[in-house]
C-alpha positions as a Markdown table, in Angstrom:
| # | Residue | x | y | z |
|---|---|---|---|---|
| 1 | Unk | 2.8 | 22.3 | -140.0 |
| 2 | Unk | -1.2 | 22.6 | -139.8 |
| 3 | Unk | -2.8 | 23.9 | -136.4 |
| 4 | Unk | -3.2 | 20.8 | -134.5 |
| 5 | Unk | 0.3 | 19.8 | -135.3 |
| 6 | Unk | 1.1 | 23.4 | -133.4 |
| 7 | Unk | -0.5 | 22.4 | -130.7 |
| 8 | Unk | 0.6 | 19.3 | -129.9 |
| 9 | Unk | 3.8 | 20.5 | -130.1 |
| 10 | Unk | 2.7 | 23.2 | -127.5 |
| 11 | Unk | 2.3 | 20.5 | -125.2 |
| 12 | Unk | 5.0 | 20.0 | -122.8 |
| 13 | Unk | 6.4 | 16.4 | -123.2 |
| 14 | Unk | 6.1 | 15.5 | -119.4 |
| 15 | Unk | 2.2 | 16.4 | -119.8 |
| 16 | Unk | 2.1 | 13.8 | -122.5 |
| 17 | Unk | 4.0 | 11.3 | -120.7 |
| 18 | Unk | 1.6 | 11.8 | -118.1 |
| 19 | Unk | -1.5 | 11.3 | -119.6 |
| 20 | Unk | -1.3 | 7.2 | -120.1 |
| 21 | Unk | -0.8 | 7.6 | -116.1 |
| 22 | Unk | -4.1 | 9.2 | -115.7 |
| 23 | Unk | -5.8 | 7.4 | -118.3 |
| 24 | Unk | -4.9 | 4.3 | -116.0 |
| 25 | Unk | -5.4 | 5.9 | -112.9 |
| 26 | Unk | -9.0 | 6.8 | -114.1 |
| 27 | Unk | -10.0 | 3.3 | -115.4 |
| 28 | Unk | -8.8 | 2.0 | -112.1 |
| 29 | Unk | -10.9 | 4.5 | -110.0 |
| 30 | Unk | -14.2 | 3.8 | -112.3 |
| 31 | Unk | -13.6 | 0.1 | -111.1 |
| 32 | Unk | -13.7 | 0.6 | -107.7 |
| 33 | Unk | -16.7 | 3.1 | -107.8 |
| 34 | Unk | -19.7 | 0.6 | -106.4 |
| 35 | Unk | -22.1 | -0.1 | -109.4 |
| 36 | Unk | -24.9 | 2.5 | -110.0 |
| 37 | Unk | -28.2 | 1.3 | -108.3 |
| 38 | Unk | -31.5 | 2.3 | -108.0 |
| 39 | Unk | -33.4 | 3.0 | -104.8 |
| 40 | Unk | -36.9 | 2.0 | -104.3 |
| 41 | Unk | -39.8 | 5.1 | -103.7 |
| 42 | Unk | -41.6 | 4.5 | -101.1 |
| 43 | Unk | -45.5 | 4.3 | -101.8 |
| 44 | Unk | -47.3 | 7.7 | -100.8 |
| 45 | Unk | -50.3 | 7.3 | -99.3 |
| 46 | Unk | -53.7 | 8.5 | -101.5 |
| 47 | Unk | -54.6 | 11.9 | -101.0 |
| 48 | Unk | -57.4 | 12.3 | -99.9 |
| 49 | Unk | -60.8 | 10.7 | -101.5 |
| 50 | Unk | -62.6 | 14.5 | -102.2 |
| 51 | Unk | -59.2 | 15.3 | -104.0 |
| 52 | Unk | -59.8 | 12.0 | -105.7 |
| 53 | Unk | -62.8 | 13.1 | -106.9 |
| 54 | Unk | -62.3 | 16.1 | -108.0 |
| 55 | Unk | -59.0 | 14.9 | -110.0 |
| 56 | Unk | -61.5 | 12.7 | -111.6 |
| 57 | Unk | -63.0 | 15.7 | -113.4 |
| 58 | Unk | -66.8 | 13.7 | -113.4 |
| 59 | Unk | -65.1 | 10.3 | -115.0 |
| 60 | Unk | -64.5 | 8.1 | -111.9 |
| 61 | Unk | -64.4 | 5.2 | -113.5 |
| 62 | Unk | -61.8 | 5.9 | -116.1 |
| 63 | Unk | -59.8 | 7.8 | -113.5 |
| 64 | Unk | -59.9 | 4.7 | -110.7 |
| 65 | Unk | -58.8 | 2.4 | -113.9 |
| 66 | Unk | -55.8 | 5.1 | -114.6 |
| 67 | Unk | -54.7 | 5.1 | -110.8 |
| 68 | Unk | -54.9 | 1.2 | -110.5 |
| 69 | Unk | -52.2 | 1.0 | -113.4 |
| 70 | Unk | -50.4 | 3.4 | -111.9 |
| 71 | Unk | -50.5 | 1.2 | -108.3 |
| 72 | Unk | -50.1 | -1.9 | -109.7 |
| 73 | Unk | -46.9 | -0.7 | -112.0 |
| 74 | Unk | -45.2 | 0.9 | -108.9 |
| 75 | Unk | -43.3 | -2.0 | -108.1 |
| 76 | Unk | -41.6 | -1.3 | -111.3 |
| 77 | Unk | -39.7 | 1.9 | -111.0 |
| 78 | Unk | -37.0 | 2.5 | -113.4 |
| 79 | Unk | -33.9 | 0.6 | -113.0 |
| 80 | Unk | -35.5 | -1.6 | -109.8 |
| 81 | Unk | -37.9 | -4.3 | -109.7 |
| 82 | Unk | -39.6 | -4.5 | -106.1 |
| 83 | Unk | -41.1 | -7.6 | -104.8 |
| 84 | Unk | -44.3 | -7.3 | -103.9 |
| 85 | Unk | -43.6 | -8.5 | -100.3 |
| 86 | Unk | -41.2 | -5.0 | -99.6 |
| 87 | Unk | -44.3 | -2.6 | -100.4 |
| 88 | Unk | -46.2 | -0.7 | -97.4 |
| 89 | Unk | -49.5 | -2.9 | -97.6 |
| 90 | Unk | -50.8 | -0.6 | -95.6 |
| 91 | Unk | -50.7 | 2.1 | -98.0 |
| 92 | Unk | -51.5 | -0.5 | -101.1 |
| 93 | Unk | -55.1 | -1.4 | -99.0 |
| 94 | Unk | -55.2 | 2.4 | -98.6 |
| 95 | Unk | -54.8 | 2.7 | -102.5 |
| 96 | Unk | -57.1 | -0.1 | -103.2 |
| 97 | Unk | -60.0 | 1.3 | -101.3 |
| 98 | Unk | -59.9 | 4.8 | -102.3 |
| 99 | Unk | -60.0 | 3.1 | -106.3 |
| 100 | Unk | -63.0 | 1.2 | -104.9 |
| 101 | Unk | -64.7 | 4.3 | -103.7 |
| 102 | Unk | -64.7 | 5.9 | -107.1 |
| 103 | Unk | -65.8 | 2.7 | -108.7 |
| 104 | Unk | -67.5 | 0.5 | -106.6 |
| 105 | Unk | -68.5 | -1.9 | -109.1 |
| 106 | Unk | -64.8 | -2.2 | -110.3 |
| 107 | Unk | -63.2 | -5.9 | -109.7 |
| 108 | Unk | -59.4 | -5.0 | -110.8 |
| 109 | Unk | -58.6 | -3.9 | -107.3 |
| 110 | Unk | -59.5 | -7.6 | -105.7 |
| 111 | Unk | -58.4 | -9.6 | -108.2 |
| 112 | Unk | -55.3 | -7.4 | -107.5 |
| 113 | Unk | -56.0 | -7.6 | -104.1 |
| 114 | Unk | -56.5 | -12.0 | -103.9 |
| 115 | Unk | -54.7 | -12.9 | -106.6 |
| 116 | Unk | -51.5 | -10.2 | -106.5 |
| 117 | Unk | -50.8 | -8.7 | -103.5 |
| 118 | Unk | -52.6 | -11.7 | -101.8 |
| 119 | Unk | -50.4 | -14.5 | -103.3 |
| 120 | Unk | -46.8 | -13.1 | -101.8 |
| 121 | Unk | -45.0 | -15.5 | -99.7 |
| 122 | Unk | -45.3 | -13.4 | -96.0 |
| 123 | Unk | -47.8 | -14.7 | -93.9 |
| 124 | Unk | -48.7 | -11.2 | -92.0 |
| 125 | Unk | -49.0 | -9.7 | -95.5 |
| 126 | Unk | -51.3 | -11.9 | -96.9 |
| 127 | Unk | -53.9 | -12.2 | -94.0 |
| 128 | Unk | -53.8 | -8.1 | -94.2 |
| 129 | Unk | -54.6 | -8.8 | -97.8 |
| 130 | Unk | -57.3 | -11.2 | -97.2 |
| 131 | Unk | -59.2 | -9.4 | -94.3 |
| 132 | Unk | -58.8 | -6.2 | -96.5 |
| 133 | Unk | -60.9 | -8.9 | -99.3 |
| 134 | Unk | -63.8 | -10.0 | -96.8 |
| 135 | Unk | -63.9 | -6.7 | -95.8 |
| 136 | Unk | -64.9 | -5.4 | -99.3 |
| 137 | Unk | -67.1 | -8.6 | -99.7 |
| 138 | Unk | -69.6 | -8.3 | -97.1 |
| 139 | Unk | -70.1 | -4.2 | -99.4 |
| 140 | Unk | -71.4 | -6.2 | -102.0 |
| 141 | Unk | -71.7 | -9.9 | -101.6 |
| 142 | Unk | -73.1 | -11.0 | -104.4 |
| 143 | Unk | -70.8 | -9.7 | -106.8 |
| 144 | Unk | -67.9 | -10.1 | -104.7 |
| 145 | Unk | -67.9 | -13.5 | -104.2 |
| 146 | Unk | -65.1 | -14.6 | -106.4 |
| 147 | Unk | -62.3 | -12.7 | -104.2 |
| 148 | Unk | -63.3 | -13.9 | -101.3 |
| 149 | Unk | -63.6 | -17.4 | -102.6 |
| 150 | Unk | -59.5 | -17.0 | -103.6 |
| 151 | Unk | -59.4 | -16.1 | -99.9 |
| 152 | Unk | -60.9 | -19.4 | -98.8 |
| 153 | Unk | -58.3 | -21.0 | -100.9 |
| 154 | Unk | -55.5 | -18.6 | -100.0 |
| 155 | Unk | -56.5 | -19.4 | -96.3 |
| 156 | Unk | -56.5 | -23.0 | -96.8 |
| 157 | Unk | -53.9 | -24.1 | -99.3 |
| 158 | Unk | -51.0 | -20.6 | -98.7 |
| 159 | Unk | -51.4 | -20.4 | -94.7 |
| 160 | Unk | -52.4 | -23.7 | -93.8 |
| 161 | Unk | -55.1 | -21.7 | -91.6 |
| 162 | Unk | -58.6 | -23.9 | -91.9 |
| 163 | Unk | -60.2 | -22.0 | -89.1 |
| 164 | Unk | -59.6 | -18.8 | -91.0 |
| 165 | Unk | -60.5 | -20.7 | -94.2 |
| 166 | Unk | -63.6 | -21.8 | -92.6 |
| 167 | Unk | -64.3 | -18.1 | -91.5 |
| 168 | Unk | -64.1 | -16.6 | -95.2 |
| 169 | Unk | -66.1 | -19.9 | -96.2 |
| 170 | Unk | -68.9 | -19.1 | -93.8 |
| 171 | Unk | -69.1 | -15.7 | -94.7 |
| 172 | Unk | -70.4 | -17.2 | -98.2 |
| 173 | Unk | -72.4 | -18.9 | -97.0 |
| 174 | Unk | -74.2 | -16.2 | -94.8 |
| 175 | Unk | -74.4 | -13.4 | -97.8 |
| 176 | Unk | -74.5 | -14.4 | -100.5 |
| 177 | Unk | -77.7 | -14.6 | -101.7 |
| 178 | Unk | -78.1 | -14.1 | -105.3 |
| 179 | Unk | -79.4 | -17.6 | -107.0 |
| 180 | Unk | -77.2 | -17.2 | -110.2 |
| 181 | Unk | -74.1 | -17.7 | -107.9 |
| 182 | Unk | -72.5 | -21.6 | -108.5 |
| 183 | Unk | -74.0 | -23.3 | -105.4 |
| 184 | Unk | -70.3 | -24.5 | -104.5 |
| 185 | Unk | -69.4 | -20.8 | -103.3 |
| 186 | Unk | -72.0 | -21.1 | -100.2 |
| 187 | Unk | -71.1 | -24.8 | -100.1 |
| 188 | Unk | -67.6 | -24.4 | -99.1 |
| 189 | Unk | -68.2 | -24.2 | -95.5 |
| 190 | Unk | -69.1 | -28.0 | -95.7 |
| 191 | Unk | -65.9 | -29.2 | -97.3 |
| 192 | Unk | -63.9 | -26.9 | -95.2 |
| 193 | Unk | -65.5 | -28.8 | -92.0 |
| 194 | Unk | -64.8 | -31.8 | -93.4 |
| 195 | Unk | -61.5 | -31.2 | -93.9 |
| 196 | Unk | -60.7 | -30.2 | -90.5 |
| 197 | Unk | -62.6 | -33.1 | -88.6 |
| 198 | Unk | -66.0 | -31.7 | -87.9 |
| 199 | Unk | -68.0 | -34.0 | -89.5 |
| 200 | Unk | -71.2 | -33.7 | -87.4 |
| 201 | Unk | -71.3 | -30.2 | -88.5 |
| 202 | Unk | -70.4 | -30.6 | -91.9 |
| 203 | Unk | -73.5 | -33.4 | -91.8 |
| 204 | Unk | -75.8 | -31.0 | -90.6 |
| 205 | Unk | -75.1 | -28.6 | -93.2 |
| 206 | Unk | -75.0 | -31.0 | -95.7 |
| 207 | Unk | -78.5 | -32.6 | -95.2 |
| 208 | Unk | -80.2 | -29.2 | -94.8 |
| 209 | Unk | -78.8 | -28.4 | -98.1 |
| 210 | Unk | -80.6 | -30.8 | -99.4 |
| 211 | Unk | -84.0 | -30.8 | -97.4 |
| 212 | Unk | -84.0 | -27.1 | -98.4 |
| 213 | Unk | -84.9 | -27.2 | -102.0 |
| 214 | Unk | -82.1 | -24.8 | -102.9 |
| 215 | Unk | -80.1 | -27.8 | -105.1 |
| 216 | Unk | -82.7 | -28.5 | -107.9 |
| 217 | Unk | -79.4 | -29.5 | -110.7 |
| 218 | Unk | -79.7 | -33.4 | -110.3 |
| 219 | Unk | -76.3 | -34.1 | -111.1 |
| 220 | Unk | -75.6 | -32.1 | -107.9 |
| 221 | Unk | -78.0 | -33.2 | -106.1 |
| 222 | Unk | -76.9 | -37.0 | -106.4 |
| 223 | Unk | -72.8 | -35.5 | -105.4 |
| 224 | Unk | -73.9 | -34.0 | -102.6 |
| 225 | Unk | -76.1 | -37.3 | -101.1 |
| 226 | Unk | -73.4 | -39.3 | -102.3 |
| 227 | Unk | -71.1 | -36.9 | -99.7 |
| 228 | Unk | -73.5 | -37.4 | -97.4 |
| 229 | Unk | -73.3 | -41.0 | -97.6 |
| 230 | Unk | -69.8 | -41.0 | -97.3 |
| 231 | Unk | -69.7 | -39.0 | -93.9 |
| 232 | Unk | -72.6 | -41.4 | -92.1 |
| 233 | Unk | -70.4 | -44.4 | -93.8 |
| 234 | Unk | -67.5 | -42.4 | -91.7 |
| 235 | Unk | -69.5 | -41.6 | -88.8 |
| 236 | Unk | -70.2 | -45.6 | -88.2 |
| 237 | Unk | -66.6 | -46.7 | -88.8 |
């Protein structure tokens, strides 16, 4: 008889005839155990921006890319996928502007910003989200312009909110100066009015668009009088 034969036979037999028992009693209590889940860390807010900065070790830019990753993978923690609409998005604007403040002339963070975090479906979230945008904008208008653009639309088409629409589309219209911007962006305002009835102000605007020289594309030039024509066709109905 080898060794293991030995000690099987040491066994006593009731042990043996217990052990399917247990075997059945432990497949029945790993059933009833609640499935292993995975809880969601809560966002910590930045530390603070001269820690930032020195952490960036004289490479801001590469370091505000690094912890922009790092945000925008953090609602996908290991085992867990969190919706956008369960983060803090007070500590996520917190995040965003201390990435902005070691690279101001990054655009990541408001795409992220209008197009991410801006896009969830919770009202209160997104106009956080959207003033945390025009905010940003009015920094640096003219190379800004395309977030707070998305907000317009966000405003108008997500929210269903044309007087806060029209507030982001006036604030275009106001600063941004630079002529290499499409001349839509600063014409928004217009169409916004239009849209929600004010058609002697979106007139006004309209015609001293045009008496102002700024339009010299003849294409748009010739849309715009045709709009024109269209609201004094409107006016007299």
């Amino acid at each position: 008889m080898g060794a293991r034969e030995r000690s099987i036979a040491a066994v006593p037999i009731s042990a043996l005839a217990l052990l399917p028992a247990a075997l059945a009693a432990q497949l029945y209590w790993h059933h009833r155990l609640p499935p292993p889940s995975a809880a969601a860390t809560g966002l910590a807010a930045p530390p603070p921006q001269p820690v930032l900065e020195v952490a960036a070790a004289g490479d801001p830019t590469s370091f505000a890319k690094v912890l922009m990753l790092r945000l925008q993978a953090f609602d996908n923690q290991p085992g867990i996928s969190i919706p956008f609409r369960a983060l803090d998005y007070g500590r996520v604007i917190a995040w965003l502007s201390a990435i902005l403040r070691l690279d101001e002339r990054a655009s990541y963070p408001l795409l992220a910003a209008a197009r991410l975090y801006g896009e969830v479906s919770d009202p209160a979230r997104q106009r956080l989200m959207l003033e945390f945008v025009r905010e940003e904008f009015l920094k640096d208008p003219n190379r800004r312009w395309p977030w707070m653009a998305h907000a317009v639309f966000v405003a108008r088409h997500r929210l269903h909110d044309m007087p806060l629409a029209l507030r982001y589309a006036d604030a275009l219209a106001a600063h941004v100066t630079d002529p290499g911007v499409p001349p839509w962006v600063t014409q928004m305002n217009i169409f916004v009015r239009v849209d929600m009835g004010e058609t002697e102000a979106a007139k006004v605007l309209l015609g001293g668009l045009l008496e102002s020289g700024r339009i010299t594309d003849p294409a748009e030039q010739r849309f715009l009088m045709r709009r024109l024509q269209e609201l004094e066709d409107s006016r007299g109905k």
